[in-house]
C-alpha positions in Angstrom: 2.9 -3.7 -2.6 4.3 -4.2 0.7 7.8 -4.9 2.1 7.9 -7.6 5.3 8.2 -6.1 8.9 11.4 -7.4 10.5 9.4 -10.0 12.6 8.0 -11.5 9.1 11.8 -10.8 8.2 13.0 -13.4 11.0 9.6 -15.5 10.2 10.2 -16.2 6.3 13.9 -16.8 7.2 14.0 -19.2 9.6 10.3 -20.6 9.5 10.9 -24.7 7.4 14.1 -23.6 7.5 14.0 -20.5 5.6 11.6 -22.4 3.1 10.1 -19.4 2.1 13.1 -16.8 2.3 12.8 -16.2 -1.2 9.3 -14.0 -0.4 11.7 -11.4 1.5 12.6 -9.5 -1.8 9.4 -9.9 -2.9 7.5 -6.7 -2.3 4.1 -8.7 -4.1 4.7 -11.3 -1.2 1.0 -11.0 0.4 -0.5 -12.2 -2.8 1.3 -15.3 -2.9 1.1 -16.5 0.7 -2.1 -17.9 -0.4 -0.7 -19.8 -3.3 2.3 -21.5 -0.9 -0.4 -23.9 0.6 0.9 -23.8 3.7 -1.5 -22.2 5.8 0.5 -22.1 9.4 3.0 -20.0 7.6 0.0 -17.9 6.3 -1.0 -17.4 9.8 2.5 -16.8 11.5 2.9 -13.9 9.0 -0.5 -12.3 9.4 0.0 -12.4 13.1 3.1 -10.6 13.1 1.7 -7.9 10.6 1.7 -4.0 11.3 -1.6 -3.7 10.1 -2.9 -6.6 12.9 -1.2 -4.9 15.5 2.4 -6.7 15.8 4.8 -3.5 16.4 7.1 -5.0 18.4 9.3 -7.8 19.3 7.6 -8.2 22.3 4.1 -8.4 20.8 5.5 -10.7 18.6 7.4 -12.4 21.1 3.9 -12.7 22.5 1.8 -13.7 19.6 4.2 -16.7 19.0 4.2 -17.6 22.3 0.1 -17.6 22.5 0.4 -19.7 18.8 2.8 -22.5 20.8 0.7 -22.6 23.7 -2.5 -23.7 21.4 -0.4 -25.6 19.4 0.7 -27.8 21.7 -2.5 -27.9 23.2 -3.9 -29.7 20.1 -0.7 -31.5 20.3 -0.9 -33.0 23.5 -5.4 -34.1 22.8 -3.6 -35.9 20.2 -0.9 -37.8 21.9 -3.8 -38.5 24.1 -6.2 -40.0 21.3 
């Protein structure tokens, strides 16, 4: 199907601590992230996709950065419930 870009590369490796590595060698990986059940990982990969416009490190760099910013935005409304 599809081999990972090398920011979905650094992603799968390092992302749960390399929880889902094992995807790397998969070249069928897109059809599975929906089975993992883990649907932040789902979204970290999509975002640093080719195809959604994630063609280099410092788009992704960027696209990360933007996914912390809103994720600690949700974390801090929390702390504050």
């Amino acid at each position: 199907m599809t081999s990972m870009n090398r920011y979905q590369m650094v992603a799968a490796m390092t992302y749960a601590g390399g929880k889902h590595a094992g995807l790397a060698d998969n070249p069928d990986w897109p059809l599975e992230l929906p089975t993992i059940g883990d649907t932040l990982f789902a979204f970290i990969m999509i975002e640093l996709a080719a195809q959604e416009g994630c063609t280099s490190t410092a788009q992704a760099i960027t696209r990360m950065r933007a996914a912390h910013r809103n994720l600690a935005a949700i974390l801090d409304a929390l702390a504050a419930l």
